[in-house]
C-alpha positions as CSV (number, residue, x, y, z in Angstrom):
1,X,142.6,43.1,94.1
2,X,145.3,44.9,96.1
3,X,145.2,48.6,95.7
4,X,148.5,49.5,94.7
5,X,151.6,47.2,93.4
6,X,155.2,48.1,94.1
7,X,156.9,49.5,90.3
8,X,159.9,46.9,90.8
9,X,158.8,43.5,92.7
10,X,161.1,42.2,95.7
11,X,163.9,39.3,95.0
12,X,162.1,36.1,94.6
13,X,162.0,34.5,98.6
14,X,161.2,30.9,99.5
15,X,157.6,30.6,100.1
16,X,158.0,28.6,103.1
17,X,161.0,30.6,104.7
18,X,161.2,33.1,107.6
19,X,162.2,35.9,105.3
20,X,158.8,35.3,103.4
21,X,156.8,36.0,106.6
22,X,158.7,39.3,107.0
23,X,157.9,40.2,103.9
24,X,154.0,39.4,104.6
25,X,154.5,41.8,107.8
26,X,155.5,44.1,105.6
27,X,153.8,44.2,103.0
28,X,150.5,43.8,105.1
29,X,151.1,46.9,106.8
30,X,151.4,49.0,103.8
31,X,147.9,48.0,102.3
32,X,150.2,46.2,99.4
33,X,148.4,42.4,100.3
34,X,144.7,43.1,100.8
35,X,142.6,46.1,101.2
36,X,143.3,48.6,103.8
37,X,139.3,47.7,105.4
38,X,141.6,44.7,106.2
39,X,144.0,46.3,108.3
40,X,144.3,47.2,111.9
41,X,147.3,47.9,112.7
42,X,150.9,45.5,113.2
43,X,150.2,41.9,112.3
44,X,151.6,38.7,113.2
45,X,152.2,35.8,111.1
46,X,153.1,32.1,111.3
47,X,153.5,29.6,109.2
48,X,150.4,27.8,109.1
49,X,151.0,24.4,107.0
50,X,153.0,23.6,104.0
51,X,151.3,21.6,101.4
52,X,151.9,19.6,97.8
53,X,151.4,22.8,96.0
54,X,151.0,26.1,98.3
55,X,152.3,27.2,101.6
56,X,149.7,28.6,103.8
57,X,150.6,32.0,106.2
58,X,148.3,32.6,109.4
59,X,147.6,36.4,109.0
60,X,146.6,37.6,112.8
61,X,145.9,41.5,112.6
62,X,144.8,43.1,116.4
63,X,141.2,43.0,116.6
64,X,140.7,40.9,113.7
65,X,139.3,37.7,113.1
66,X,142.9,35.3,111.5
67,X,143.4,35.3,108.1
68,X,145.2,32.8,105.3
69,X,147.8,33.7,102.9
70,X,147.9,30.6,100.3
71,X,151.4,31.3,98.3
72,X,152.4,28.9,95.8
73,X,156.0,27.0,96.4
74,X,155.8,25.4,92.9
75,X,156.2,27.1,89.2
76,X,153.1,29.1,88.5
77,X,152.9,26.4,85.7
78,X,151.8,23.4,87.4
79,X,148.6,24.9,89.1
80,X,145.5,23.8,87.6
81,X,144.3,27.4,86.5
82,X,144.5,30.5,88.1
83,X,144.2,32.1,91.5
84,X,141.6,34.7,90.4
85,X,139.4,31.2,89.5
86,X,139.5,30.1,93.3
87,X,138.7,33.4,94.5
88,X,135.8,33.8,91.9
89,X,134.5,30.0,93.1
90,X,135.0,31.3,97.0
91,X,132.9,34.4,95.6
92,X,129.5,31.6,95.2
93,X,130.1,29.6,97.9
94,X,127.1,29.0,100.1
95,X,127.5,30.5,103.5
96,X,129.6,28.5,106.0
97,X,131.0,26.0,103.3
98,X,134.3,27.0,102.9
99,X,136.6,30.6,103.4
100,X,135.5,33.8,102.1
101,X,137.5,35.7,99.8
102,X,139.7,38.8,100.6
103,X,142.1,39.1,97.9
104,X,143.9,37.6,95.3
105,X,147.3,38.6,93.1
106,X,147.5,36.2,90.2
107,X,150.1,37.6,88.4
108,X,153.6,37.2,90.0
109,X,155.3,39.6,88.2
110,X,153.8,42.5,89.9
111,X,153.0,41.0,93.0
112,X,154.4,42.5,96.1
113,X,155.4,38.8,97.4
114,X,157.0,37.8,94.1
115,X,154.9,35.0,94.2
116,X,151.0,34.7,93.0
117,X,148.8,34.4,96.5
118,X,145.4,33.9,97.8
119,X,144.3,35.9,100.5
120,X,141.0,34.3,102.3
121,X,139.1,34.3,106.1
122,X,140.6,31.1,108.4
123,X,138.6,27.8,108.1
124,X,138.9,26.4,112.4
125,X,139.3,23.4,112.9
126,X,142.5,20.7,111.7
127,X,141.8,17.6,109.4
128,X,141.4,14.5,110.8
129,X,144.2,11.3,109.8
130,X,142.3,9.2,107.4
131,X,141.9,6.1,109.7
132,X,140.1,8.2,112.7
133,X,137.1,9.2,110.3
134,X,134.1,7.4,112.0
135,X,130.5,6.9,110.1
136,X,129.6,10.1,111.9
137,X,132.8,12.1,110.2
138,X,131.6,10.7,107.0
139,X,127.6,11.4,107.4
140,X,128.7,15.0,108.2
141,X,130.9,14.8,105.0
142,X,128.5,13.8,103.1
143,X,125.7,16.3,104.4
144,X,128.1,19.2,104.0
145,X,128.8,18.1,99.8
146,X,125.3,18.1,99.3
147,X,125.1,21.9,100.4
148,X,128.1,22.9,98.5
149,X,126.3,20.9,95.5
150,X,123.7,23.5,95.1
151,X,125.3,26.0,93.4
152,X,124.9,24.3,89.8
153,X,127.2,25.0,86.8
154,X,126.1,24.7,82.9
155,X,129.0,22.4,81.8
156,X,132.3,21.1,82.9
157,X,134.7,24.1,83.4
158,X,136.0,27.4,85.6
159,X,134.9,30.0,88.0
160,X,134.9,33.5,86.3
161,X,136.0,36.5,88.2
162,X,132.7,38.9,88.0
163,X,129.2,39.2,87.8
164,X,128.8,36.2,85.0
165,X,130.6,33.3,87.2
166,X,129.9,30.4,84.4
167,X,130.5,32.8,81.6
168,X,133.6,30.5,80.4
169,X,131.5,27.2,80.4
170,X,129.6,26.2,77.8
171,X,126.1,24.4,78.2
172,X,125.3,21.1,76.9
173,X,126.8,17.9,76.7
174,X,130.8,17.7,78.4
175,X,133.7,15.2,77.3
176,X,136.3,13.8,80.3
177,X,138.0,10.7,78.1
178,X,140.1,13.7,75.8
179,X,141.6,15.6,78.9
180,X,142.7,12.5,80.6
181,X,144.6,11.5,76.9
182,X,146.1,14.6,77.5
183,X,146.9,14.3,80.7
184,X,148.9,11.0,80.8
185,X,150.3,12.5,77.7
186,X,151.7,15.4,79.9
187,X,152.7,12.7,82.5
188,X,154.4,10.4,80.3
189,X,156.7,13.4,78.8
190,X,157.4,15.4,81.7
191,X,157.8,11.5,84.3
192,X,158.6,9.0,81.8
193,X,161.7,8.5,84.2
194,X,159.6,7.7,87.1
195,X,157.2,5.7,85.6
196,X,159.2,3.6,84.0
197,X,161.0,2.8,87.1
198,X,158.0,1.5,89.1
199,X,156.3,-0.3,86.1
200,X,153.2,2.3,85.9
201,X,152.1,2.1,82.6
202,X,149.6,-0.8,82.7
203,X,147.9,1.1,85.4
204,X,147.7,4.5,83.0
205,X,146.5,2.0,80.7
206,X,143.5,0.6,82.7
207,X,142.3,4.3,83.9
208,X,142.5,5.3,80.4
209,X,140.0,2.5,80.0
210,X,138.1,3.3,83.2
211,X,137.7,6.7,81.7
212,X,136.5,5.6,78.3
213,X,134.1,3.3,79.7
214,X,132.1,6.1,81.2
215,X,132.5,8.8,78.6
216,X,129.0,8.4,77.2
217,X,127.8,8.9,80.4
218,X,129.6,11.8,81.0
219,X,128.1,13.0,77.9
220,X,124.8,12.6,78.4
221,X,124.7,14.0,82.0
222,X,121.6,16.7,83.0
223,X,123.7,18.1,85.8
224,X,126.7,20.1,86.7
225,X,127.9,21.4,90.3
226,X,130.3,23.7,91.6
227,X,132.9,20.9,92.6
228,X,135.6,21.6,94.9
229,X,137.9,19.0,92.9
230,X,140.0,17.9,95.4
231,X,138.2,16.8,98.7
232,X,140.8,14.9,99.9
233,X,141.1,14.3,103.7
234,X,143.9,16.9,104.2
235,X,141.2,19.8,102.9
236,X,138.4,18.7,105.2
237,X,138.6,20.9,108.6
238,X,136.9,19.3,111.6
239,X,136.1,21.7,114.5
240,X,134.0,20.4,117.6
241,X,130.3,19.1,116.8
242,X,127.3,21.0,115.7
243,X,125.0,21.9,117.9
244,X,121.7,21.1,116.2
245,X,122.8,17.5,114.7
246,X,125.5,16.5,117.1
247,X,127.9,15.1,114.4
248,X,131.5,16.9,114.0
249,X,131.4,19.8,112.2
250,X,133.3,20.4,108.9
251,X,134.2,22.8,106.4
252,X,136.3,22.9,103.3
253,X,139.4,24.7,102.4
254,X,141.9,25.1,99.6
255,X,140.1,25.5,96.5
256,X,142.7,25.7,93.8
257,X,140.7,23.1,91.8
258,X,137.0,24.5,91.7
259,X,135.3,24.5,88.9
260,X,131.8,23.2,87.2
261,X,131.7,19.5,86.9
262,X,130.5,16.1,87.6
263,X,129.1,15.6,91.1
264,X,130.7,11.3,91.3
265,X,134.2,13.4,91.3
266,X,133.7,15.0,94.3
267,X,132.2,12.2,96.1
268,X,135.3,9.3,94.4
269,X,138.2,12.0,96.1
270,X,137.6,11.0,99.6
271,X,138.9,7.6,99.8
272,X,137.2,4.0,99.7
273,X,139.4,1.0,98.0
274,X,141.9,3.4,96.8
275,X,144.1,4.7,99.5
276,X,147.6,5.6,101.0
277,X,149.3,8.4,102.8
278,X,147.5,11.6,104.5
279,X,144.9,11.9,101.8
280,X,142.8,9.1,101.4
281,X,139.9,7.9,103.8
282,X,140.1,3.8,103.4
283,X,135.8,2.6,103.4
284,X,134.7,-0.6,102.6
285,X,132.3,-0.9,99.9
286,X,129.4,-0.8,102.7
287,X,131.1,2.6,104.1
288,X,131.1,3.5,100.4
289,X,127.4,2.7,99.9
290,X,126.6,4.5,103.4
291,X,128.1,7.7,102.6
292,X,126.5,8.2,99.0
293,X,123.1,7.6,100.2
294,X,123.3,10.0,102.9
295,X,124.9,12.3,100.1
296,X,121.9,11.5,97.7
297,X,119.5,12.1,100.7
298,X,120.7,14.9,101.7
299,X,120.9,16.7,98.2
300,X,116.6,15.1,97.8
301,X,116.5,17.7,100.8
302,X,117.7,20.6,98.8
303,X,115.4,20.1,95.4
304,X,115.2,18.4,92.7
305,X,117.9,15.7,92.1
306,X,119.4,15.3,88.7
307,X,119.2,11.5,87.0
308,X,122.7,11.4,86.9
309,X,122.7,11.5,91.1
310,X,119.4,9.8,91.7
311,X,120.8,6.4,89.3
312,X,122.8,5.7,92.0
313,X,124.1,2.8,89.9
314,X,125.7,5.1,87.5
315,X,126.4,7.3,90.0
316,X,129.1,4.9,91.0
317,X,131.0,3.8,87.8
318,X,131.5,7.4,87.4
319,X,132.9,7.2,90.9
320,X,135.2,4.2,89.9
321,X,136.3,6.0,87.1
322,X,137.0,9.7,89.0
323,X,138.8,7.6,91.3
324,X,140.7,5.9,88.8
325,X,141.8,9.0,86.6
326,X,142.5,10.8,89.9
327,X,144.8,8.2,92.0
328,X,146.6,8.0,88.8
329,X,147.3,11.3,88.9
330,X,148.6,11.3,92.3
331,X,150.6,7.9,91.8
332,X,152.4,9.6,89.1
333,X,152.6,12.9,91.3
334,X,153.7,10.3,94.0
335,X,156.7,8.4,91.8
336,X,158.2,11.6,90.6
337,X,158.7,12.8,93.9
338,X,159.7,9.8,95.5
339,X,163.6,10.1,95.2
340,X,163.8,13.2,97.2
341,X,160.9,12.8,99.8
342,X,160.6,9.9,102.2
343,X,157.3,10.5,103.2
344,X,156.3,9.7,98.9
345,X,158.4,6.6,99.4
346,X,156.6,5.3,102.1
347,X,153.4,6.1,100.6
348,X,154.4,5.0,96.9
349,X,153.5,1.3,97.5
350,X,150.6,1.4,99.1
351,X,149.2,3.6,96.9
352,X,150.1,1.4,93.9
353,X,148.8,-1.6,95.6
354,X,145.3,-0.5,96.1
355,X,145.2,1.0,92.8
356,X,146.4,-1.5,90.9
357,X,144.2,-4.0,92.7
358,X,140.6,-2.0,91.9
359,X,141.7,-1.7,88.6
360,X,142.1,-5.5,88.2
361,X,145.9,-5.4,87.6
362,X,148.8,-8.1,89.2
363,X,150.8,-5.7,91.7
C-alpha cells in the first residue's frame, strides 16, 4: 500500500487526460503512488492504452525497469470486485505468467489520484488482432494456461489480500446457474433500453439455458484454478519467440477478474464460433479441439489432472456454456454502448450473429 495519503484528495481528473499524467508525475515523486524502493528520481509517463474499463499509464522512472498504472475511467461500481483482489491474485502468480505487483489504492476517497489504481511491473510485448493468431500463437496459449492452472483454488471465488489467499472461498461443491439469474437480472434493469432495441432477449434466454444445462456439472466438479477470467485476445501480450520451444512468447495482463473457478472458463474466453471486434480469436471446431488438447497435455505435464479436465467431453459443454454466459455479457456491454461509440456499432452485429447462431437462434 502507499505509505502516506494526502488529508484532502485532488479534484476528480479524467483518467485518460493529460492533467491525469501530471498528476502521476507528481504524485510519483513524492512517494504518494508506490513505495519509495520504487523511486529513482523524475519519471516519465505516457499514456499506454485505454481500455473498456481502465486506462493504463506507462510509469518510466531513470534506471528502472517501466511500470503500469491501471486507473479505472468507469464508476468504482461496475468493476467486478476490488483492486486489492487483483493485486492479491498477481501476489500467486507463477513466475513469468503475468505482472508482479507493486501497489495498489482501492479506496478512491483517499487516494492521491482520486481515482482507485493498480500499480504493477510492464508485461512486453502488444497483443496480436484476432485473425493473425496462427496454430503456433494458440499452442503457446494453451501451454502458457496450463502453467497459470497450477495454482489451484478450493471453490469458486476471490483472491484475498494476505497470507490466507483462498480464505474467502469456501470448499466443496460451487453453483454458476444463480449468478448468471442475477446477472441478466442486473442487465435487464440497468439496459432494458438497449436490449429491447436489438431484440436480445431470446439470446439471454438460451444462455440462461446453456447455463442451466451444465449446473450439475459445475456442481460436482473436483477442481478449481486460479482463473484469469477474461483471456480475451486484447490481454494476451506476444513478445518475440522463446528460445527453447521456438513458438511466440506470451504473457497475461490485466487481471481485474481473477479469482478461483472453473478451468472450461478460461479456455471458452479466447474465441472459437463466437467472435467479433478486438477480443475474440475466431477457430474452427478443429482449431477448438487443437488447442484444448494441447491445454489438457500440457497441464498432464504438471501433475495430476482433475476429471473435470481429463473428460474432455465435459470439458467442452462447460466451454459452450462459459462461452455462452460470457458473449452475453459482452453483447449486452456491446448494445448499451453502441449509440455513442462506433467502433460497438460495427462490432454489435457480428457479435450477435455468431452468438445467436451457436446458440441455435434465427438472427
Amino acid at each position: 500500500m502507499p505509505p502516506d495519503q494526502p488529508e484532502h484528495p485532488p479534484a476528480l481528473l479524467d483518467p485518460v487526460s493529460p492533467a491525469m499524467g501530471e498528476l502521476l508525475v507528481e504524485a510519483w515523486g513524492t512517494g504518494a503512488l508506490a513505495p519509495p524502493a520504487a523511486l529513482s528520481g523524475p519519471v516519465r509517463v505516457g499514456l499506454a492504452g485505454v481500455g473498456e474499463r481502465f486506462a493504463a499509464w506507462r510509469v518510466l522512472p531513470p534506471q528502472h525497469a517501466p511500470m503500469i498504472v491501471r486507473i479505472p475511467h468507469v464508476a468504482p461500481d461496475e468493476l467486478h470486485q476490488g483492486l486489492d483482489r487483483e493485486i492479491a491474485a498477481l501476489s500467486v502468480l507463477p513466475a513469468g505468467v503475468g505482472p508482479q505487483p507493486i501497489a495498489v489504492h482501492a479506496e478512491a476517497r483517499t487516494s492521491p489520484l482520486g481515482h482507485p489504481y493498480v500499480v504493477t511491473t510492464e508485461v512486453p510485448g502488444s497483443a496480436a488482432a484476432p485473425r493473425s493468431w496462427t496454430e503456433a500463437h494458440l499452442r503457446s496459449h494453451a501451454e502458457h494456461l496450463a502453467r497459470l492452472h497450477t495454482v489451484t483454488a478450493p471453490g469458486r471465488g476471490p483472491v484475498s489480500p494476505g497470507t490466507e489467499p483462498w480464505a474467502a472461498v469456501p470448499a466443496g461443491p460451487s453453483r454458476l446457474l444463480p449468478e448468471v439469474e442475477g446477472e441478466i437480472a442486473s442487465w435487464q434493469a440497468l439496459h432494458g433500453a438497449a436490449i429491447r432495441e436489438h431484440g436480445l432477449s431470446p439470446l439471454l434466454e438460451a444462455a440462461l439455458e446453456a447455463v442451466a444445462a451444465v449446473e450439475g456439472q459445475i456442481r460436482q466438479l473436483d477442481g478449481f484454478v486460479l482463473a484469469h477470467g477474461d483471456l480475451c485476445a486484447t490481454n494476451i501480450m506476444w513478445d518475440g519467440r522463446d528460445e527453447g520451444t521456438g513458438l511466440p512468447r506470451v504473457q497475461y495482463i490485466d487481471f481485474e477478474w481473477a479469482q478461483g473457478d472453473d478451468s472450461a472458463r478460461d479456455l471458452a474466453s479466447l474465441g472459437g464460433a463466437v467472435h467479433g471486434g478486438p477480443w475474440y480469436v475466431p477457430m474452427t471446431e478443429e482449431q477448438v479441439t487443437e488447442f484444448v488438447g494441447a491445454y489438457v497435455r500440457s497441464r498432464s505435464e504438471h501433475g495430476q489432472v482433475p476429471a473435470s479436465v481429463a473428460d474432455i467431453v465435459s470439458l467442452r459443454e462447460r466451454m459452450r456454456a462459459w462461452t455462452a454466459y460470457e458473449r452475453t455479457a459482452m453483447l449486452v456491454h456491446v448494445a448499451s454502448r453502441a449509440a455513442t461509440r462506433a467502433s460497438h456499432r460495427r462490432v454489435l452485429p457480428v457479435l450477435r450473429g455468431t452468438l445467436a447462431e451457436a446458440l441455435g437462434i434465427d438472427p
